[in-house]
py3Dmol code that shows the C-alpha trace and the ligand (Angstrom):
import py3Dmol

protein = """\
ATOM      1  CA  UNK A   1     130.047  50.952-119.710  1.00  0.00           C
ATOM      2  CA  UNK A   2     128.745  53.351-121.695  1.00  0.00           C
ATOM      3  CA  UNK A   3     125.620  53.349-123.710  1.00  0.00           C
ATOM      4  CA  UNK A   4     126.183  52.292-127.277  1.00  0.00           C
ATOM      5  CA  UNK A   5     125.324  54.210-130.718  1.00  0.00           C
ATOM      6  CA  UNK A   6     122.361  52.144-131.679  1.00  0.00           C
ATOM      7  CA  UNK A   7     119.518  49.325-130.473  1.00  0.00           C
ATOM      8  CA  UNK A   8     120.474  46.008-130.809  1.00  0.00           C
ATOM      9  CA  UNK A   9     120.358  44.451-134.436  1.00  0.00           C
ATOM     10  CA  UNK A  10     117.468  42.247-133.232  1.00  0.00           C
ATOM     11  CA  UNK A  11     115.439  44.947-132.049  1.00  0.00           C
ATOM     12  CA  UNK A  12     116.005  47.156-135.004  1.00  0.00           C
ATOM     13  CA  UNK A  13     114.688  43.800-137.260  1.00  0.00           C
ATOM     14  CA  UNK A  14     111.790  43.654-134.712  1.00  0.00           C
ATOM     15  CA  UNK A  15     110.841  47.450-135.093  1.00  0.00           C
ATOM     16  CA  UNK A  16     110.385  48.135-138.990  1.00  0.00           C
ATOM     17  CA  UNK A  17     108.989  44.356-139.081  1.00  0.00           C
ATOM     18  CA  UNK A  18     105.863  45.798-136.737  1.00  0.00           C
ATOM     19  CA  UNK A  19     106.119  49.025-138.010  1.00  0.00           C
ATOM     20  CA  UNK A  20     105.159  48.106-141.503  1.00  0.00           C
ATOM     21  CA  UNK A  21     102.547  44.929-140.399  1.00  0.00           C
ATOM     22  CA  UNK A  22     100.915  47.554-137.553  1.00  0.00           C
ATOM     23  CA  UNK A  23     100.589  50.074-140.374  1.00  0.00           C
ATOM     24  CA  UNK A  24      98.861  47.107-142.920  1.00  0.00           C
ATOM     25  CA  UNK A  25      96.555  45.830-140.055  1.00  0.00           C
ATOM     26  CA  UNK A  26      95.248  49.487-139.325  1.00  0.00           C
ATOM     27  CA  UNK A  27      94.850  50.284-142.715  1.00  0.00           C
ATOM     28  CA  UNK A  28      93.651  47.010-143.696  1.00  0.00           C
ATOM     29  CA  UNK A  29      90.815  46.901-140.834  1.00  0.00           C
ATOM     30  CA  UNK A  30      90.334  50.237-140.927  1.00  0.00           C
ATOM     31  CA  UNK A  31      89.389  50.555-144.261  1.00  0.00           C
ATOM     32  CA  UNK A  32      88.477  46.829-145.866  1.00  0.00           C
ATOM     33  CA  UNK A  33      87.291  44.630-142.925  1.00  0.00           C
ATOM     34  CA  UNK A  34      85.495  46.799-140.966  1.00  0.00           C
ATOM     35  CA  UNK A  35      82.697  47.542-144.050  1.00  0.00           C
ATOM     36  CA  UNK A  36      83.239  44.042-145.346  1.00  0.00           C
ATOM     37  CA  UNK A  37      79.890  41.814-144.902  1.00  0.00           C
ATOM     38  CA  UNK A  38      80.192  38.741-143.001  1.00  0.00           C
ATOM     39  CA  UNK A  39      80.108  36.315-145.635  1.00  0.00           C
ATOM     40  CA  UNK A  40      82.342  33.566-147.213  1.00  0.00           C
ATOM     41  CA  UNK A  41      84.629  36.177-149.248  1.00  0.00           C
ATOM     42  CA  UNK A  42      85.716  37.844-145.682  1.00  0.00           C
ATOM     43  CA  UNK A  43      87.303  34.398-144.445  1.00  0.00           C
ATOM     44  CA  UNK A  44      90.965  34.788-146.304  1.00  0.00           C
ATOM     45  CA  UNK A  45      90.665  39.072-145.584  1.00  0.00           C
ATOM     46  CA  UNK A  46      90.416  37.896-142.010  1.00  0.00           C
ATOM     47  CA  UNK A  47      93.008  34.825-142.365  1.00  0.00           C
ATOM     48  CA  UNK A  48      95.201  37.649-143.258  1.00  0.00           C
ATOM     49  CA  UNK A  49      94.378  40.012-140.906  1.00  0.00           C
ATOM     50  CA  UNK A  50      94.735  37.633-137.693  1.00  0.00           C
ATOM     51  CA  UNK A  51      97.689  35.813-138.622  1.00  0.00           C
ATOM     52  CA  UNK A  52      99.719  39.486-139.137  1.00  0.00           C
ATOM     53  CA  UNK A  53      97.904  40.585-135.841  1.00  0.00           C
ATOM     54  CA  UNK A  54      99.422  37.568-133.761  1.00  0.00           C
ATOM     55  CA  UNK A  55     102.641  38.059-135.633  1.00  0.00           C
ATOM     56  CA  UNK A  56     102.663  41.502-134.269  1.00  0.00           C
ATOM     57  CA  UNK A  57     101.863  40.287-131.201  1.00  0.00           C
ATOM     58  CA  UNK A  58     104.414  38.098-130.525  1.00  0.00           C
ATOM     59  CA  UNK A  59     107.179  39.758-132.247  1.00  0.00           C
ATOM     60  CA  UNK A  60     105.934  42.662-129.505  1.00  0.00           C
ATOM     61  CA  UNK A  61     106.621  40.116-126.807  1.00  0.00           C
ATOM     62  CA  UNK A  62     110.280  39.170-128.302  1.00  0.00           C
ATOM     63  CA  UNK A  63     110.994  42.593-128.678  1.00  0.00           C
ATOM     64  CA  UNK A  64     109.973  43.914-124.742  1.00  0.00           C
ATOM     65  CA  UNK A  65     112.354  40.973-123.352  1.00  0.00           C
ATOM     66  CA  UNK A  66     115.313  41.794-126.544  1.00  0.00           C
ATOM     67  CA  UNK A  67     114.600  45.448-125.285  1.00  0.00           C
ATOM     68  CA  UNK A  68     115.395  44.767-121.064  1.00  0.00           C
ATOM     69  CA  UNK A  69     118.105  42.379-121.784  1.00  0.00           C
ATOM     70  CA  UNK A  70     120.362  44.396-123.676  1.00  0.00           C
ATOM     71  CA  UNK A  71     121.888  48.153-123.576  1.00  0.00           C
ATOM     72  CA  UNK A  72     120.041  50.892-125.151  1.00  0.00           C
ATOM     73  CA  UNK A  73     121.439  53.930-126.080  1.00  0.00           C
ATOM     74  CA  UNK A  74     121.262  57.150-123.847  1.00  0.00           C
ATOM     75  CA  UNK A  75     117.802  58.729-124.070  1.00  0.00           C
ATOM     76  CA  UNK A  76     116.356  61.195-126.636  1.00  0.00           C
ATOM     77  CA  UNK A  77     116.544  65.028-125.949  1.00  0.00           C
ATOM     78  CA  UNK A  78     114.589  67.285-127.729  1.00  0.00           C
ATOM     79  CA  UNK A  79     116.039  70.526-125.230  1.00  0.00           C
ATOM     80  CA  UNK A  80     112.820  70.249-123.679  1.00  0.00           C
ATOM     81  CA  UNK A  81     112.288  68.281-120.573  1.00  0.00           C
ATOM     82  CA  UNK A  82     108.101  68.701-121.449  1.00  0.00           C
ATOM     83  CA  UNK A  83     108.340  67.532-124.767  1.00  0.00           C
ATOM     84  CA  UNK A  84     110.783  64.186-123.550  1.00  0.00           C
ATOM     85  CA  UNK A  85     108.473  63.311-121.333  1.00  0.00           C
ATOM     86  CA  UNK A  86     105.890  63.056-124.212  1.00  0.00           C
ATOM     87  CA  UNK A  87     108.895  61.086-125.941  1.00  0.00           C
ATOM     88  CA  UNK A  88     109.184  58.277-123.100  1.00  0.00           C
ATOM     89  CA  UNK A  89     104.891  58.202-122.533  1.00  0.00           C
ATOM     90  CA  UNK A  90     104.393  58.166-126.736  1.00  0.00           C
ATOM     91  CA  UNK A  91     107.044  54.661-126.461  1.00  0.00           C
ATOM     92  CA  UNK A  92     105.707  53.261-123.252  1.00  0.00           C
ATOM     93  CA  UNK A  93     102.190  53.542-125.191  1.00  0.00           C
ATOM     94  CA  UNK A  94     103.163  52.348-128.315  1.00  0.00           C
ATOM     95  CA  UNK A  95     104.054  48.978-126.904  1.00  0.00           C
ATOM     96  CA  UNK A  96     100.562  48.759-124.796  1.00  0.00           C
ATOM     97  CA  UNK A  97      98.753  49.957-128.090  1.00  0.00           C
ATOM     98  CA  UNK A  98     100.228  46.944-129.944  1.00  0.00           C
ATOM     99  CA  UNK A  99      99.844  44.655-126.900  1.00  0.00           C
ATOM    100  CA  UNK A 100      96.210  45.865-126.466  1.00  0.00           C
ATOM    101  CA  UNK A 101      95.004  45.094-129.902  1.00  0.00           C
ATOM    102  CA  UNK A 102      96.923  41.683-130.231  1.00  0.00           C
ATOM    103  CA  UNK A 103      95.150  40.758-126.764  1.00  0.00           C
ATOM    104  CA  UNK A 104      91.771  42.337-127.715  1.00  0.00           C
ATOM    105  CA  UNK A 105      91.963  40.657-131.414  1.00  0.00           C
ATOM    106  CA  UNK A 106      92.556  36.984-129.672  1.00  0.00           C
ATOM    107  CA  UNK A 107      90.019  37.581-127.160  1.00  0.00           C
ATOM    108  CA  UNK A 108      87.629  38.598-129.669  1.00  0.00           C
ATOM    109  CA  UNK A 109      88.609  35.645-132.185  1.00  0.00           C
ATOM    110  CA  UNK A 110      87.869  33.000-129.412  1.00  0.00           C
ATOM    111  CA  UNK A 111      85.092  34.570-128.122  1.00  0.00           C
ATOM    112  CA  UNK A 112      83.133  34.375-131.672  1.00  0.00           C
ATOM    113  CA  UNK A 113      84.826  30.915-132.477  1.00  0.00           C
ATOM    114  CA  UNK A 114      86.473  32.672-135.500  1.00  0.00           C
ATOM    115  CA  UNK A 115      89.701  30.462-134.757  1.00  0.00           C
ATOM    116  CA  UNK A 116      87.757  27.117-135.772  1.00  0.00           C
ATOM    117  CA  UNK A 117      86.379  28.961-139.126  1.00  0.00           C
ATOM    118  CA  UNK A 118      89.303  30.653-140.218  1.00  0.00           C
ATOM    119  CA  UNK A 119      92.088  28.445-139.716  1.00  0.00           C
ATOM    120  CA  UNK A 120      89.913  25.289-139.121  1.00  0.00           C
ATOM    121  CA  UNK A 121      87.879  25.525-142.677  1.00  0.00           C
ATOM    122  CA  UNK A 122      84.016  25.903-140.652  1.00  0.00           C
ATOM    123  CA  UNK A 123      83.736  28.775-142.611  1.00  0.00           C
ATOM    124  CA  UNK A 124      80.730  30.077-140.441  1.00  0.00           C
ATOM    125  CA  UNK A 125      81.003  33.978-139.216  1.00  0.00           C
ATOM    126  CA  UNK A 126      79.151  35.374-136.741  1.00  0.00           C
ATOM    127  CA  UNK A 127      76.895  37.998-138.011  1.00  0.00           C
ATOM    128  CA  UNK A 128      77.687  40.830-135.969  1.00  0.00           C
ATOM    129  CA  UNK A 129      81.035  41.295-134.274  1.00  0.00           C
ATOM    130  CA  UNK A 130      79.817  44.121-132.165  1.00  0.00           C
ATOM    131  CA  UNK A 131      77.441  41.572-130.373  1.00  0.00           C
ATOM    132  CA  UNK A 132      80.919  40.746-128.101  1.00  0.00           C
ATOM    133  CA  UNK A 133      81.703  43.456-126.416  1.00  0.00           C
ATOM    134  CA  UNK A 134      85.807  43.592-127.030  1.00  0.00           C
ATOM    135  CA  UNK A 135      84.825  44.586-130.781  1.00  0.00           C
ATOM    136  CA  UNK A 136      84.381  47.415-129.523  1.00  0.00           C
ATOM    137  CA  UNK A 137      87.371  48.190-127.206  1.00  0.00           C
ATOM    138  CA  UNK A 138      89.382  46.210-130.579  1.00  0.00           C
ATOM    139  CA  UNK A 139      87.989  49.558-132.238  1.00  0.00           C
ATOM    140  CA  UNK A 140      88.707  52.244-129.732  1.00  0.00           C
ATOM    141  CA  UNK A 141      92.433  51.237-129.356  1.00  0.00           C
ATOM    142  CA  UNK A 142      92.950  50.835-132.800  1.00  0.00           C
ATOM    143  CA  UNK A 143      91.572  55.037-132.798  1.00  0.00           C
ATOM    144  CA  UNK A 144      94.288  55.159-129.865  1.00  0.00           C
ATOM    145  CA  UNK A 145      97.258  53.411-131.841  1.00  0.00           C
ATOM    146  CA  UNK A 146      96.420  55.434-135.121  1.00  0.00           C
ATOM    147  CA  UNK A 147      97.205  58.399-133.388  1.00  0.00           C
ATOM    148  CA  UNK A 148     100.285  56.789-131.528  1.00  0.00           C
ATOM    149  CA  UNK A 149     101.626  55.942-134.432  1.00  0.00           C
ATOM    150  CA  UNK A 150     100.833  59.806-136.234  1.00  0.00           C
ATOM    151  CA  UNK A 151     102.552  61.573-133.120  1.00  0.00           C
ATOM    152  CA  UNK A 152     105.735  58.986-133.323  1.00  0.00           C
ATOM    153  CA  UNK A 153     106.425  59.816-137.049  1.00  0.00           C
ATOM    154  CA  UNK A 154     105.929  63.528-136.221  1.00  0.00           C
ATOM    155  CA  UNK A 155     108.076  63.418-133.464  1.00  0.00           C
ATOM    156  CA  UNK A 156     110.948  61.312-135.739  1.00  0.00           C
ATOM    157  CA  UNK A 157     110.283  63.910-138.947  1.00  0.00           C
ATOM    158  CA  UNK A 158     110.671  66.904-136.421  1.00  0.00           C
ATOM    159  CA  UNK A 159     113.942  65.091-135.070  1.00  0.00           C
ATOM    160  CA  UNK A 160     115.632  64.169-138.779  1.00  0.00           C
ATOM    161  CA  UNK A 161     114.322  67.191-140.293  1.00  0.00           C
ATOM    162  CA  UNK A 162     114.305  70.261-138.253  1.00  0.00           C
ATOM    163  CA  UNK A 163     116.647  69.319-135.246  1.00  0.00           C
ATOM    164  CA  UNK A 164     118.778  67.252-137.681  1.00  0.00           C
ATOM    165  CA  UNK A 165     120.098  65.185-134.960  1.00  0.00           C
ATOM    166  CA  UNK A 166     120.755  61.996-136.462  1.00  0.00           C
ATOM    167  CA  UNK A 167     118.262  60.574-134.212  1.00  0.00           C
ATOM    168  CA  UNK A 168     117.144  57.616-136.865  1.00  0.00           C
ATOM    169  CA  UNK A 169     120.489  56.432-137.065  1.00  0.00           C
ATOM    170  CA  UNK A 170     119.725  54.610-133.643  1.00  0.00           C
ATOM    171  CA  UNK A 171     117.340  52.268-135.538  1.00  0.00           C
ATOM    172  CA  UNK A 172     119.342  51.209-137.979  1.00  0.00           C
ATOM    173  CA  UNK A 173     122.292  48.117-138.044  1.00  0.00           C
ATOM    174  CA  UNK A 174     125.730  49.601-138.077  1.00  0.00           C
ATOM    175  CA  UNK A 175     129.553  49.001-136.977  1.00  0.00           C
ATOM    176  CA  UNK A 176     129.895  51.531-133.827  1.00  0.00           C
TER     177      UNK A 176
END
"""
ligand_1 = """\
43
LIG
C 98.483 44.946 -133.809
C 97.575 44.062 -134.231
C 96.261 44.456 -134.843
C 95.867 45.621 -135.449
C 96.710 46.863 -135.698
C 94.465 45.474 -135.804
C 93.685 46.454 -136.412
C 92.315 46.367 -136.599
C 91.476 47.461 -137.022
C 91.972 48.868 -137.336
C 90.204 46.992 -137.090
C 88.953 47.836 -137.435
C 88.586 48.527 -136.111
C 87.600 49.626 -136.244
O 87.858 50.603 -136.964
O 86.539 49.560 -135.573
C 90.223 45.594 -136.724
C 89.131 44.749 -136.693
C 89.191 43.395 -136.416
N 90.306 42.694 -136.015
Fe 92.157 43.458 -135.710
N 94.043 44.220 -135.424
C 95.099 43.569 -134.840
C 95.108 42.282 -134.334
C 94.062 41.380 -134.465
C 94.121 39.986 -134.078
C 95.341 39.318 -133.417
C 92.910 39.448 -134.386
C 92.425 38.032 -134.194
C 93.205 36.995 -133.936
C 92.084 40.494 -134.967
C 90.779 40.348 -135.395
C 89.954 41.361 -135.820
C 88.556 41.204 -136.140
C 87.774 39.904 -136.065
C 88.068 42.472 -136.492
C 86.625 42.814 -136.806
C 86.382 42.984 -138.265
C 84.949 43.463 -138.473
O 84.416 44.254 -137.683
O 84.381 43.030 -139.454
N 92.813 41.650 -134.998
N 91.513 45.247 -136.405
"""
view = py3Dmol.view(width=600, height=400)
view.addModel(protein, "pdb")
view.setStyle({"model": 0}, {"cartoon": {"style": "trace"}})
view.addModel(ligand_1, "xyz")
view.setStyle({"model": 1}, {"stick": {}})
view.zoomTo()
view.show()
């Protein structure tokens, strides 16, 4: 059989769904939570900012079993065997960059008992989240993913625009 036009529907859904919430939660920790004091007023920031971070998470975990049961279309060229390699590693990376800060964000939630304030109405935040060590590793791949997600735009831009390949069309719903 041979490989079809475009991802399945499902998986299209599933990619500009994270796209946009990955994009809010970087933005959004980046540039609000992470200066934010630990006080009352961050509880509903942080509501907000865990709930889209497990969505992500398991829309991630959807999408990698949507993406191995069903037929993808034949790989990207770029007329560079260098530059596809950098194509397959950036996608491969993507999905471990997503994984890694859902994972890192739970394990940091549980270990500062932030589940039991912010969904369970204790209210009480732990001064410091840097005193638990996967703050910081919540940090550093959030770095990683920023410029993940920089490189992938590029690389789509330099495919729509200058190679004018029609590669987007792959992520999109259509007949054929
Ligand atoms: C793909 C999903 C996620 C993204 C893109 C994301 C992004 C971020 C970013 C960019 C920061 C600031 C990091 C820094 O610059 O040092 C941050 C901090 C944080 N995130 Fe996430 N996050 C995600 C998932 C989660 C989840 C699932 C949780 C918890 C359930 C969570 C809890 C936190 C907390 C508690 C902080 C610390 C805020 C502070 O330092 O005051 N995150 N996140």
């Amino acid at each position: 059989m041979s490989n079809p036009k475009r991802y399945n529907p499902w998986l299209v859904v599933i990619h500009w769904a994270t796209a946009l919430l990955i994009i809010l939660n970087l933005l959004a920790g980046t540039f609000v939570l992470k200066w934010m004091p630990n006080d009352a007023a961050k509880i509903m920031p942080l509501a907000s900012h865990m709930t889209i971070g497990i969505l992500i998470l398991v829309l991630t975990l959807f999408r990698i079993v949507i993406r191995r049961a069903t037929p993808t279309p034949a790989p990207a060229t770029t007329g560079n065997s260098f530059l596809d390699k950098i194509g397959v590693a950036t996608h491969i990376l993507l999905y471990l960059g997503a994984l890694g800060m859902g994972i890192s964000g739970v394990g940091l939630a549980l270990q500062s008992g932030l589940f039991s304030s912010v969904y369970g109405g204790t209210g009480a935040i732990p001064p410091d989240f840097y005193a638990y060590p996967v703050r910081t590793g919540h940090g550093f791949a959030a770095t990683a993913l920023i410029g993940l997600v920089l490189l992938h735009i590029g690389a789509a831009l330099y495919h729509q625009v200058i190679r004018k390949d029609g590669l987007m069309s792959r992520m999109t719903i259509g007949k054929d």
